[in-house]
MIKOL-732447 format. One line per field, with one value per atom (N, C-alpha, C, O): residue in three letters; atom name; x, y, z. Coordinates in steps of 0.1 Angstrom, whole numbers, always signed. Atoms other than C-alpha are relative to their C-alpha. Example, Ala and Ser with C-alpha at 12.3 -4.5 7.8 and 13.67 -1.06 7.14 Angstrom:
resn <- [ala / ala / ala / ala / ser / ser / ser / ser]
name <- [N / CA / C / O / N / CA / C / O]
east <- [+9 / +123 / +9 / +19 / -9 / +137 / -8 / -3]
north <- [-12 / -45 / +12 / +12 / -11 / -11 / +11 / +22]
up <- [+0 / +78 / +0 / +7 / +0 / +71 / +8 / +9]
REM end
This chain:
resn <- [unk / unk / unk / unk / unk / unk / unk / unk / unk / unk / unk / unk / unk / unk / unk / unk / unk / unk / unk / unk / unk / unk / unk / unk / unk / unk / unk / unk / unk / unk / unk / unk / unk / unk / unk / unk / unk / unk / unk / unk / unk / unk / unk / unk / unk / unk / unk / unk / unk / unk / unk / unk / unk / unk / unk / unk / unk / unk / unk / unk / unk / unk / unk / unk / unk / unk / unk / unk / unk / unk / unk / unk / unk / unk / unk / unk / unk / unk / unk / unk / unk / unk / unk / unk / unk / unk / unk / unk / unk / unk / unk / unk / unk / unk / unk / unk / unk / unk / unk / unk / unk / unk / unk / unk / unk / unk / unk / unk / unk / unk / unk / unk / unk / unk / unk / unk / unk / unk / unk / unk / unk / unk / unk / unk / unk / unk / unk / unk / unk / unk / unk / unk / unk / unk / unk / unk / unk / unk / unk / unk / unk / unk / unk / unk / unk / unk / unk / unk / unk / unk / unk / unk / unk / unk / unk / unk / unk / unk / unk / unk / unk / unk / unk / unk / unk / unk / unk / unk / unk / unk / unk / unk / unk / unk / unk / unk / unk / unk / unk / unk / unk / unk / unk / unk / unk / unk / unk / unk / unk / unk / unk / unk / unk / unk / unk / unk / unk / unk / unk / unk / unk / unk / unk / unk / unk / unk / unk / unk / unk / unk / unk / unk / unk / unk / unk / unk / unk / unk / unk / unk / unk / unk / unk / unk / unk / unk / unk / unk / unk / unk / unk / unk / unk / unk / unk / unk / unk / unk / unk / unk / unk / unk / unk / unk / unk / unk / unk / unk / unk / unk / unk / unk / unk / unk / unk / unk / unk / unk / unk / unk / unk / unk / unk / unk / unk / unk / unk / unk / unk / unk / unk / unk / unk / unk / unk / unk / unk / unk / unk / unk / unk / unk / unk / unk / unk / unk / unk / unk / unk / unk / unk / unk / unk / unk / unk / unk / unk / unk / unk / unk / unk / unk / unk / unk / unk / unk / unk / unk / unk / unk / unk / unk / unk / unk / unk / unk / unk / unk / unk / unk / unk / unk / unk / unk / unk / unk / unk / unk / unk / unk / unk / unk / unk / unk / unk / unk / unk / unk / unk / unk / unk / unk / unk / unk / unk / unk / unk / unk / unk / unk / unk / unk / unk / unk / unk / unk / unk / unk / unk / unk / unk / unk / unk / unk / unk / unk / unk / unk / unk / unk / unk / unk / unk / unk / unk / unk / unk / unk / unk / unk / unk / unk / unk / unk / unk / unk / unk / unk / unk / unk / unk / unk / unk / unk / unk / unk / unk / unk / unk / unk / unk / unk / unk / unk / unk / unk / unk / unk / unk / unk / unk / unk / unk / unk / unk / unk / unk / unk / unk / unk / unk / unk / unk / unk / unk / unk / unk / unk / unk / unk / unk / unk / unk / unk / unk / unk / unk / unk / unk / unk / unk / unk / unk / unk / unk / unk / unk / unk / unk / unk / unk / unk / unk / unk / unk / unk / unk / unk / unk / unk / unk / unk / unk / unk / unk / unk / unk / unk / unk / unk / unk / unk / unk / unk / unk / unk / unk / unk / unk / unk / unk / unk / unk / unk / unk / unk / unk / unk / unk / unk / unk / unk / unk / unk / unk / unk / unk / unk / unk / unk / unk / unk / unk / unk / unk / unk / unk / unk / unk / unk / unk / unk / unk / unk / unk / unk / unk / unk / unk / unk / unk / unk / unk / unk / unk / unk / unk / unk / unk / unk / unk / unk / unk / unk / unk / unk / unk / unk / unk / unk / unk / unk / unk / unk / unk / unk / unk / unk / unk / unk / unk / unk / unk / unk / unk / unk / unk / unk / unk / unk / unk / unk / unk / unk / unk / unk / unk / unk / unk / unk / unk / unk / unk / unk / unk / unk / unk / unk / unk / unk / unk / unk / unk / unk / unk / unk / unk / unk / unk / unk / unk / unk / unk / unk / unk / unk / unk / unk / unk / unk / unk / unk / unk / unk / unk / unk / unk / unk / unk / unk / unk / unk / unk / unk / unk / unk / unk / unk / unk / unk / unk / unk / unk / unk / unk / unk / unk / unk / unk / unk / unk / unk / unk / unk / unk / unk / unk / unk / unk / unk / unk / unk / unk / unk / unk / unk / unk / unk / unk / unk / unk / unk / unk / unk / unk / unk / unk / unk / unk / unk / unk / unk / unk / unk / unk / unk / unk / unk / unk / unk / unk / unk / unk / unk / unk / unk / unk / unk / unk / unk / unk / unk / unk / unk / unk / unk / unk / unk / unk / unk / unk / unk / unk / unk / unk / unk / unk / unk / unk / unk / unk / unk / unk / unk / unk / unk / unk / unk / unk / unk / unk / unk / unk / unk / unk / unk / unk / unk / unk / unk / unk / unk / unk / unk / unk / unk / unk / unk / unk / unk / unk / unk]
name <- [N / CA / C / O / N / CA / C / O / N / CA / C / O / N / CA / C / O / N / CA / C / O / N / CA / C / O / N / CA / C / O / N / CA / C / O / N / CA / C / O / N / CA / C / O / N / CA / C / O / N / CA / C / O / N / CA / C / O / N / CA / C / O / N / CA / C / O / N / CA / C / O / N / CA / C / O / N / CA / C / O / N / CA / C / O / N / CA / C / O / N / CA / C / O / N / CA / C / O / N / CA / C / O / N / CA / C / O / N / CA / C / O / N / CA / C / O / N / CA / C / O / N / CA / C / O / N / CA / C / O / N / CA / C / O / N / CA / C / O / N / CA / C / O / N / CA / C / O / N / CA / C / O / N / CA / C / O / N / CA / C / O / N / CA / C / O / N / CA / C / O / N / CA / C / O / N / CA / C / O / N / CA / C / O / N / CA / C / O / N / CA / C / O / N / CA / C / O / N / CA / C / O / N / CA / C / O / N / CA / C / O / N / CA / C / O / N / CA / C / O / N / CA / C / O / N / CA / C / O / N / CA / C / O / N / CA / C / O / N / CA / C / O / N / CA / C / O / N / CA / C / O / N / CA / C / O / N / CA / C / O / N / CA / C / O / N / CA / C / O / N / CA / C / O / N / CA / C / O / N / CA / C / O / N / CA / C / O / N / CA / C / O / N / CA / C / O / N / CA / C / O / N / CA / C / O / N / CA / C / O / N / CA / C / O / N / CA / C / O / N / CA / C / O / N / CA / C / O / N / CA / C / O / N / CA / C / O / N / CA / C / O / N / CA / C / O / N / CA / C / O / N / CA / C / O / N / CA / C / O / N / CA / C / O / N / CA / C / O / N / CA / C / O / N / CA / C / O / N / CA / C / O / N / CA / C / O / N / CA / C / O / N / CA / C / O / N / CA / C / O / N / CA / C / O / N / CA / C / O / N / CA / C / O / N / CA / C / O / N / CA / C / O / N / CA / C / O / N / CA / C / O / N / CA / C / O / N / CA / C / O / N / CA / C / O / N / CA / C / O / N / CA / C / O / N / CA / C / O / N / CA / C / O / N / CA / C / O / N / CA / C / O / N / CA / C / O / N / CA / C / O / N / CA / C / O / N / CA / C / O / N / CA / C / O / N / CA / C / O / N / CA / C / O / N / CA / C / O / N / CA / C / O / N / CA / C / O / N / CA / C / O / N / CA / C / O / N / CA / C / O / N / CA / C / O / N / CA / C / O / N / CA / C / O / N / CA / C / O / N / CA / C / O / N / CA / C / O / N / CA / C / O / N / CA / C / O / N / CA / C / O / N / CA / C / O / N / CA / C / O / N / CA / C / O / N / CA / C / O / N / CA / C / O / N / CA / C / O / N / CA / C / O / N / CA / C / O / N / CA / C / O / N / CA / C / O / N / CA / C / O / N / CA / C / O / N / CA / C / O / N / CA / C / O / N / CA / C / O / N / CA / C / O / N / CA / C / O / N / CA / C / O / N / CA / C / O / N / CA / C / O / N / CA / C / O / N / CA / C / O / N / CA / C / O / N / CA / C / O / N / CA / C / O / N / CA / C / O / N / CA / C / O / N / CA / C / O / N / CA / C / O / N / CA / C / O / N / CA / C / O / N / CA / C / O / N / CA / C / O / N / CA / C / O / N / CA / C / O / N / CA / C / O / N / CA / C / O / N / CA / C / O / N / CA / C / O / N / CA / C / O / N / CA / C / O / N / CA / C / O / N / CA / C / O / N / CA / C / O / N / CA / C / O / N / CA / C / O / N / CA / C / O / N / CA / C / O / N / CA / C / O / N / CA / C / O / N / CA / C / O / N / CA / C / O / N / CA / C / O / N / CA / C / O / N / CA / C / O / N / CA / C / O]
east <- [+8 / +0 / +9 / +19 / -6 / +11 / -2 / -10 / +2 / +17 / -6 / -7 / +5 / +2 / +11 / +8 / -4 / +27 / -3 / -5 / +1 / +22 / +13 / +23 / -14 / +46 / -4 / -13 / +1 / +47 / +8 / +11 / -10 / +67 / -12 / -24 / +8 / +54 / +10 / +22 / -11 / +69 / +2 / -11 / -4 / +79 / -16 / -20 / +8 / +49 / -15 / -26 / +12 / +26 / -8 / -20 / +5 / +17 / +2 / +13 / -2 / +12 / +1 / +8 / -4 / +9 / -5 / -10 / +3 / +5 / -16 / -23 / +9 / -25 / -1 / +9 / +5 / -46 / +10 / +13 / -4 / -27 / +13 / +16 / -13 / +9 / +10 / +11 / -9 / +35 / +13 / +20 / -14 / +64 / +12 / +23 / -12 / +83 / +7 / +16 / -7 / +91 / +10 / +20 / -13 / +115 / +12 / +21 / -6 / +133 / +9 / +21 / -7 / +140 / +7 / +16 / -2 / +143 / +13 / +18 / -18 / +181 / +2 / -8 / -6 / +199 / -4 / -8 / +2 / +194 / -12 / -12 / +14 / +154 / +0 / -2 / -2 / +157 / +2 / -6 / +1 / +171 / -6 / -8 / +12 / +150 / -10 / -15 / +12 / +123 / +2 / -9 / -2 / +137 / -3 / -13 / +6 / +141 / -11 / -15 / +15 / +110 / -12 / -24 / +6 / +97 / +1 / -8 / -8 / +117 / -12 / -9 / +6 / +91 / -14 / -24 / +16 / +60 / -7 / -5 / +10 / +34 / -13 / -19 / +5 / +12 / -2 / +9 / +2 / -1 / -13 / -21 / +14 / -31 / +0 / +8 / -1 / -42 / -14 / -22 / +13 / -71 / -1 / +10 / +3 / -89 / +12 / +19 / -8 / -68 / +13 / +19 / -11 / -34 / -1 / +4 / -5 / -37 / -5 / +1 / +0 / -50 / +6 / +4 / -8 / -21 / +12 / +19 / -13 / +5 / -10 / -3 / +6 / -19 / +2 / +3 / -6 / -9 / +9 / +10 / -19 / +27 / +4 / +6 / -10 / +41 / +0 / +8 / +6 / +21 / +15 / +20 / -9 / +49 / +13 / +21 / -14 / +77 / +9 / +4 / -8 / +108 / +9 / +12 / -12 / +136 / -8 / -19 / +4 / +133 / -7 / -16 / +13 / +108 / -9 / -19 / +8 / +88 / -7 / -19 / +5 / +87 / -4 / -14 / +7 / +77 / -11 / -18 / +14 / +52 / -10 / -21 / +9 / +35 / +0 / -10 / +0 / +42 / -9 / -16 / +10 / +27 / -9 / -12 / +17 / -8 / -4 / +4 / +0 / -24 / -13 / -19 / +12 / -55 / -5 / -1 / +4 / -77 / -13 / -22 / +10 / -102 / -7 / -3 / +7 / -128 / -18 / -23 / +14 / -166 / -4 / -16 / +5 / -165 / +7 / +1 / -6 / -137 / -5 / -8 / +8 / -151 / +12 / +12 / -6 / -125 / +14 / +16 / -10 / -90 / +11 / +11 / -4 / -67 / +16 / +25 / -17 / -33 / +2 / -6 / +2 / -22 / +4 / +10 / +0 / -27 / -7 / -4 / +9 / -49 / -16 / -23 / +11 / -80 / -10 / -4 / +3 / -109 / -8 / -10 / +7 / -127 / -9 / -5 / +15 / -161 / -3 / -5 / +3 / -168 / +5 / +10 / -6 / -158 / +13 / +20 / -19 / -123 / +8 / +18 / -7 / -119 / +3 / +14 / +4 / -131 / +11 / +19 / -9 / -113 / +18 / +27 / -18 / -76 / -2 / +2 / -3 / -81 / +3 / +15 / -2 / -85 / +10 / +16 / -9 / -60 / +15 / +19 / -8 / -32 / -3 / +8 / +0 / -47 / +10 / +20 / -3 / -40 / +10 / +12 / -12 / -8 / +15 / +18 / -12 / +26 / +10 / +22 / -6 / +42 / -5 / -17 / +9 / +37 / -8 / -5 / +3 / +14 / -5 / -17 / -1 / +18 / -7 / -14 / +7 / -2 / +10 / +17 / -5 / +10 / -5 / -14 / +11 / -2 / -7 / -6 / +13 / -34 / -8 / -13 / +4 / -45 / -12 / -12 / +13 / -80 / +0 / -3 / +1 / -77 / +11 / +7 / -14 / -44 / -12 / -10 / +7 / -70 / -8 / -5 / +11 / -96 / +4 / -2 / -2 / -73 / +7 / +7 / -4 / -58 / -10 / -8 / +9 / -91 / -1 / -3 / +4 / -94 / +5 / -2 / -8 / -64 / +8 / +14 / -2 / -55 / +14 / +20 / -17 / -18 / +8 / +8 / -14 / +10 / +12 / +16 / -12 / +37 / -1 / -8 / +6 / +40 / +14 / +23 / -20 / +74 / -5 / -10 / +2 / +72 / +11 / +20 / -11 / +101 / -6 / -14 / +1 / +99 / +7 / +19 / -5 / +109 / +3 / -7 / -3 / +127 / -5 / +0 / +4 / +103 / -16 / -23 / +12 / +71 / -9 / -9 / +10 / +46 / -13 / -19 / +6 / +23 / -17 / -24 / +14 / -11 / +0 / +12 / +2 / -24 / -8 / -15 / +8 / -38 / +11 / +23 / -8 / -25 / +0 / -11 / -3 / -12 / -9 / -17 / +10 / -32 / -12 / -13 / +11 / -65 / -8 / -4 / +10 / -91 / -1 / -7 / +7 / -97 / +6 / +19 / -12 / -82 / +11 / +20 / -16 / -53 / +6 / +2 / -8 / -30 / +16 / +23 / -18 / +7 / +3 / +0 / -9 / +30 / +15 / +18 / -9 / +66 / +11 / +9 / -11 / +97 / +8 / +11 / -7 / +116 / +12 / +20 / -9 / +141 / -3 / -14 / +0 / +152 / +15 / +25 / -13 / +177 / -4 / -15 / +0 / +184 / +7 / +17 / -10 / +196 / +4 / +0 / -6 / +216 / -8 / -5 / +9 / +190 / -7 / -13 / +14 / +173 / -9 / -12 / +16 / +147 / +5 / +18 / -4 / +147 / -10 / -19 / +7 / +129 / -1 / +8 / +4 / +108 / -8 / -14 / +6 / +94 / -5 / +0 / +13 / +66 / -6 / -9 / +10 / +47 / -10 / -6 / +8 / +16 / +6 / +12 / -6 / +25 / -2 / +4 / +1 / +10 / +5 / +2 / -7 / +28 / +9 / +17 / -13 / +56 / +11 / +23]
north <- [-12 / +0 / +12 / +13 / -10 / +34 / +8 / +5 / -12 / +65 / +12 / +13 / -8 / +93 / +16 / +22 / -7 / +123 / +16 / +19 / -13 / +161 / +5 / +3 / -7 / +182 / +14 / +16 / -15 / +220 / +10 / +10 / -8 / +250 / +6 / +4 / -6 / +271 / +15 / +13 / -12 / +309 / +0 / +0 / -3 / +312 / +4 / -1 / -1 / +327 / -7 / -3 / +11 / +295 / +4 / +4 / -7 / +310 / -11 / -18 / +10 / +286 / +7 / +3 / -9 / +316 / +10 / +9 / -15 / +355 / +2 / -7 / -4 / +376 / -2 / -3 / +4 / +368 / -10 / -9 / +14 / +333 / +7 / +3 / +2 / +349 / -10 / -15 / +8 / +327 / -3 / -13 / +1 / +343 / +2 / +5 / -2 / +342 / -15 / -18 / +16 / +303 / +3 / -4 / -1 / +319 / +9 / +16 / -5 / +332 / -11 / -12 / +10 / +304 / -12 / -18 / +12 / +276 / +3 / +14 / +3 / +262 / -14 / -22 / +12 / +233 / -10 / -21 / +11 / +215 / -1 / -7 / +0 / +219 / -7 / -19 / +5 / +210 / -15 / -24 / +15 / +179 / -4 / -16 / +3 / +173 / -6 / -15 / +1 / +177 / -13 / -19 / +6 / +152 / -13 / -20 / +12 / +125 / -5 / -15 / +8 / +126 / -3 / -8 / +5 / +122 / -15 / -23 / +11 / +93 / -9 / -21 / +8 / +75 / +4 / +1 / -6 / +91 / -8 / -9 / +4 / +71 / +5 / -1 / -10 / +97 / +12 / +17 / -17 / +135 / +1 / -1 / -6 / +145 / +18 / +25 / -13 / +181 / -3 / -12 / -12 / +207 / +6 / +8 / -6 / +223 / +12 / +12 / -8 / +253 / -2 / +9 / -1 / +241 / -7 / -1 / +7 / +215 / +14 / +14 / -10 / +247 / +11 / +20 / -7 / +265 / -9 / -6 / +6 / +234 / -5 / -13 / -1 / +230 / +7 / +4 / -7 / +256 / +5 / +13 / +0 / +256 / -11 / -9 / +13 / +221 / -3 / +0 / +3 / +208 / +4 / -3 / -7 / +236 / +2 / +7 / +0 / +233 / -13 / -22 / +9 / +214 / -2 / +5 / +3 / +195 / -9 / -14 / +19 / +165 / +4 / -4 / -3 / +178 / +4 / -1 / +0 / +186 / -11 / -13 / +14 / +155 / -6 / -12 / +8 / +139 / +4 / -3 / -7 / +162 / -3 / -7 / +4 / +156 / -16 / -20 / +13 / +120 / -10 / -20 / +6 / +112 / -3 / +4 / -1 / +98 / +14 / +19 / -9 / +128 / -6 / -15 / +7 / +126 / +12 / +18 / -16 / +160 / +0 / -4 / -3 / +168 / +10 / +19 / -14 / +193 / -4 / -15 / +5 / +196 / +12 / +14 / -6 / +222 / +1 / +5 / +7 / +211 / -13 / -20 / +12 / +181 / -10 / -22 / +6 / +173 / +5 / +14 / -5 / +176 / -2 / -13 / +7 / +179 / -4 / -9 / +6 / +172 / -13 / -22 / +16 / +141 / -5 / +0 / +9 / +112 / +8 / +9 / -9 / +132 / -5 / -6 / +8 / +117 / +10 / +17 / -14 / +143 / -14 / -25 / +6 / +130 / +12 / +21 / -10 / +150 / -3 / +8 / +8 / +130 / -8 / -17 / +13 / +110 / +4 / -1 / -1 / +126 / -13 / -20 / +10 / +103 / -13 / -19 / +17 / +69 / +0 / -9 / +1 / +77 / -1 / -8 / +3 / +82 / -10 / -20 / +14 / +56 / -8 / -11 / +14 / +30 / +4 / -6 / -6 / +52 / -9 / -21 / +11 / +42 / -9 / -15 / +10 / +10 / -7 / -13 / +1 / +6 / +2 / +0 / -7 / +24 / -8 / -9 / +12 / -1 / +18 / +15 / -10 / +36 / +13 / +14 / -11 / +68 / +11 / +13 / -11 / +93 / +15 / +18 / -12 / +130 / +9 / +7 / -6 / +154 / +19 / +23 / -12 / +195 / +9 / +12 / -11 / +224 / -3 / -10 / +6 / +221 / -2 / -12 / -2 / +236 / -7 / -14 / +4 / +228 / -16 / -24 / +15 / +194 / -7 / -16 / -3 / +194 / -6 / -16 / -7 / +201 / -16 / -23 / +10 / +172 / -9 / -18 / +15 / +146 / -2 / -11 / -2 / +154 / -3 / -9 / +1 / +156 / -14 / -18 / +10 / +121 / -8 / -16 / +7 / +104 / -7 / -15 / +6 / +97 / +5 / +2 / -5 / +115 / -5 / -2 / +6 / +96 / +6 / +1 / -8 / +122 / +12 / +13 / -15 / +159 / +4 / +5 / -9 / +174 / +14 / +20 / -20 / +212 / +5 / +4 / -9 / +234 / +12 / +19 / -13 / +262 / +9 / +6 / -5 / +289 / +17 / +24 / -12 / +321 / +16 / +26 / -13 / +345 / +3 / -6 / -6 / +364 / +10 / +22 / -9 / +372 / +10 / +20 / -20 / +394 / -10 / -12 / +6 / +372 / -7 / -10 / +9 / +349 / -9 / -7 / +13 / +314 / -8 / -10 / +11 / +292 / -12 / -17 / +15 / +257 / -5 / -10 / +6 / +244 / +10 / +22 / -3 / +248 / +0 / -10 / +6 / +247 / -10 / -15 / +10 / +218 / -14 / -12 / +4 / +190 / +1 / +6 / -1 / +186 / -15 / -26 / +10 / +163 / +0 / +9 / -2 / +157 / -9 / -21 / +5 / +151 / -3 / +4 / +4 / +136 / +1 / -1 / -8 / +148 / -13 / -21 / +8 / +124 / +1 / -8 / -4 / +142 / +22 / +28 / -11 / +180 / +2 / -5 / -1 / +194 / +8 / +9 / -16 / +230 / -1 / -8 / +3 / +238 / +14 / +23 / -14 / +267 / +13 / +22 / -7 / +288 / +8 / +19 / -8 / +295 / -15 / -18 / +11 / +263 / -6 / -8 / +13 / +237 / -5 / +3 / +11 / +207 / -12 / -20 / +3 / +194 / -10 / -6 / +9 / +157 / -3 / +1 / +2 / +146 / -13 / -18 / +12 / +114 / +3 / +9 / +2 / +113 / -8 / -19 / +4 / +108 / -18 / -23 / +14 / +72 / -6 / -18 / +6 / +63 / -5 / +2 / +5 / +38 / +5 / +2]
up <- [+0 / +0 / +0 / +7 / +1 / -10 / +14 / +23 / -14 / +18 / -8 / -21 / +8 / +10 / +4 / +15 / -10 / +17 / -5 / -17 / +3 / +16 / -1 / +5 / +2 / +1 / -4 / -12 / +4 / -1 / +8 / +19 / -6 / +2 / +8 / +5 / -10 / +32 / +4 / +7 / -6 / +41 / +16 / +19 / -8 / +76 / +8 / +18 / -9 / +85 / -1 / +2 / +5 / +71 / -11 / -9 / +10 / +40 / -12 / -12 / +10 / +7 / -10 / -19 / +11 / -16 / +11 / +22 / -12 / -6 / -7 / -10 / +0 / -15 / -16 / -23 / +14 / -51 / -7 / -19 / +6 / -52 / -6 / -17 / +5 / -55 / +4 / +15 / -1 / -61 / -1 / +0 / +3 / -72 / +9 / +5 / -14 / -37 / -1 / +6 / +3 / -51 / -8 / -7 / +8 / -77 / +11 / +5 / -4 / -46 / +6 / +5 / -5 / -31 / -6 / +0 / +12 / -61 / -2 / -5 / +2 / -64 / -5 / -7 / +6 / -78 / +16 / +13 / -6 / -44 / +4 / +15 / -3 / -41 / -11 / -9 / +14 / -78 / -1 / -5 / -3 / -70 / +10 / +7 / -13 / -41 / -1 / +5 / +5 / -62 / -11 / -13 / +8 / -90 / +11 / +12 / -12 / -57 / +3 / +7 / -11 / -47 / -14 / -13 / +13 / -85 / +0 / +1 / +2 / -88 / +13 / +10 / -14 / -54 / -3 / +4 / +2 / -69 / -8 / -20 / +10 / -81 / -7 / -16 / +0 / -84 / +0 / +3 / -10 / -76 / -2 / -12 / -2 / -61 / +1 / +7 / -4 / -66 / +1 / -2 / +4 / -62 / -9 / -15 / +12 / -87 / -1 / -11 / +5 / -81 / +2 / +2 / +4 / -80 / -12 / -22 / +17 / -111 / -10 / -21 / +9 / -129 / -3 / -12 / +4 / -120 / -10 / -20 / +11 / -133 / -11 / -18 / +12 / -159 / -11 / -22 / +8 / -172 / -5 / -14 / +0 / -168 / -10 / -22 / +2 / -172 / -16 / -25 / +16 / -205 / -12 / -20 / +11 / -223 / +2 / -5 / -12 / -198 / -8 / -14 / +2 / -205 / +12 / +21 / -9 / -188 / +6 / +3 / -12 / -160 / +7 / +4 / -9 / -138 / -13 / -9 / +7 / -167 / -7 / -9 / +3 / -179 / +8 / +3 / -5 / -153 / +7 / +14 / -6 / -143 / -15 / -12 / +14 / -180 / +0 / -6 / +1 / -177 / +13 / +11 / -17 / -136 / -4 / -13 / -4 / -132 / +7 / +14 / -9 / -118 / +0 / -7 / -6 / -97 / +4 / +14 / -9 / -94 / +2 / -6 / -8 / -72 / +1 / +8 / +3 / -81 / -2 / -5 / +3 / -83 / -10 / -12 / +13 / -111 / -16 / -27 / +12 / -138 / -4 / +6 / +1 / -152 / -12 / -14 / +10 / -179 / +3 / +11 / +3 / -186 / -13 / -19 / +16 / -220 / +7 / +0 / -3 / -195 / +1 / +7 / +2 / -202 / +15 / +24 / -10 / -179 / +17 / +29 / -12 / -157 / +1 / -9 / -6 / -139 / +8 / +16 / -11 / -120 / +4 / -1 / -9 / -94 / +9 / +17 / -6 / -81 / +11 / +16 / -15 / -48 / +5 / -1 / -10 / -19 / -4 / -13 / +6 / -20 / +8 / +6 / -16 / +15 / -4 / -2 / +7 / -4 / -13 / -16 / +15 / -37 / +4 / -1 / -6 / -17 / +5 / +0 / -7 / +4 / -12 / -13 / +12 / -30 / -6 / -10 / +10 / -50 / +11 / +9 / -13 / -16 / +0 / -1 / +2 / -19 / -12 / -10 / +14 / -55 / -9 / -21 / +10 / -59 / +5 / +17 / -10 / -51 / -1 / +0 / -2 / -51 / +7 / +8 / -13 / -26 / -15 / -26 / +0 / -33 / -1 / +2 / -3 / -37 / +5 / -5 / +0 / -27 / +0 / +10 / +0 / -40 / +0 / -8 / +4 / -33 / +8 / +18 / +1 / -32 / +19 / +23 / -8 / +4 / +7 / +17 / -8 / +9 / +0 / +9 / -1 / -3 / +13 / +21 / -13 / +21 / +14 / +20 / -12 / +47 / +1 / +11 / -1 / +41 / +2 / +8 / -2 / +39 / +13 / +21 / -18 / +70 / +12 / +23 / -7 / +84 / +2 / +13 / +0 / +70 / +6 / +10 / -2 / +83 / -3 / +2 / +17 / +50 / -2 / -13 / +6 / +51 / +14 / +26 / +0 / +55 / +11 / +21 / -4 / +61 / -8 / -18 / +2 / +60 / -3 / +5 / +4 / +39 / -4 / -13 / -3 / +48 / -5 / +3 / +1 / +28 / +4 / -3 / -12 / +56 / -8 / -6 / +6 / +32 / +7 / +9 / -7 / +48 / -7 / -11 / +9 / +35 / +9 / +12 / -8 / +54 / -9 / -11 / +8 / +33 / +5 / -1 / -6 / +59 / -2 / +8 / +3 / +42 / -7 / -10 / +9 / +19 / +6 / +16 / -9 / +24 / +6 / +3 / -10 / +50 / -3 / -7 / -2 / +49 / +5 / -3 / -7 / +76 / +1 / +1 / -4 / +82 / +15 / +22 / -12 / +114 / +1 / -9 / +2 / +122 / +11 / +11 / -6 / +146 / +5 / -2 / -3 / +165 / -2 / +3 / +6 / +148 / +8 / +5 / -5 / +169 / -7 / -8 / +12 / +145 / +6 / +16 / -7 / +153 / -11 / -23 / +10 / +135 / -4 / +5 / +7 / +110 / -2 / +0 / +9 / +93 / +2 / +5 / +0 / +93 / -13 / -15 / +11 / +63 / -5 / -10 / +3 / +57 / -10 / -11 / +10 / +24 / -2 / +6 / -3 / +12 / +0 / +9 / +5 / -1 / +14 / +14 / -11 / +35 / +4 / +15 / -4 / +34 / +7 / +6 / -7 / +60 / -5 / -7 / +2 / +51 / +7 / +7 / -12 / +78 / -6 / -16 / +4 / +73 / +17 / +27 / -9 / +96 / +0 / -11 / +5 / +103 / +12 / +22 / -10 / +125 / +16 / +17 / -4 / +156 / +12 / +22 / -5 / +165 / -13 / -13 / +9 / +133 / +3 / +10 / -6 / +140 / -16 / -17]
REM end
């Protein structure tokens, strides 16, 4: 059975983008060792789960994008979660309208590889609710954006138990998480 894990940069003061869904505080921090980071954790991905509105931001990106992360972002299964997109022209992309809870659980069933889940806040939120995430990889990005939407949401207290910590040059530490009745 696959894990399910969350991955997303986060600013310092829990911010996933700033105000009207900015996002360009990611070309501040983006380096050859997030880059590869990000290629690693391709390489273990059987998957990506988004929300309507992140896959409609790399929807719009990737498709035209080149290089190794591009490819393999055009190549993943993707798995998106929306109740008002109904189709998609990115390849190998799947929507799903209900039962986000029921549909991860079979997808983790189903997948002999982890995962992903990017971005993708609210959904962030539900599956957490659900009990459905794995492990939580936070790049804590040394930047204070003041507002925006947050990472977490309302909602339960989840104690989480620290795995791994690894600061890279850039500023980011990258904080891995598992639930903390997780062995």
């Amino acid at each position: 059975m696959a894990k399910l894990i969350m991955w997303n940069l986060m600013t310092l003061d829990g911010f996933v983008e700033g105000p009207n869904r900015d996002i360009s505080w990611h070309s501040d921090v983006w380096g050859e060792e997030l880059e590869q980071l990000s290629i690693e954790q391709m390489t273990a991905a059987g998957g990506l789960l988004f929300g309507r509105v992140t896959y409609e931001l790399m929807a719009s990106h990737w498709p035209s994008a080149t290089g190794a992360v591009a490819d393999f972002m055009n190549a993943a299964p993707k798995y998106v979660f929306s109740r008002t997109v109904k189709k998609s022209d990115w390849n190998n992309t799947q929507m799903f309208e209900a039962d986000v809870s029921g549909t991860v659980a079979r997808l983790k069933r189903d997948s002999a590889k982890d995962l992903f889940v990017f971005g993708s806040a609210d959904l962030a939120g539900s599956l957490i609710a659900h009990g459905l995430t794995d492990e939580f990889r936070i790049a804590v990005t040394p930047v204070i954006l003041g507002g925006g939407t947050p990472l977490f949401k309302q909602g339960a207290k989840v104690k989480l138990k620290l795995i791994d910590s690894r600061p890279l040059s850039t500023g980011i530490v990258i904080l891995r998480y598992v639930p903390a009745a997780a062995k």
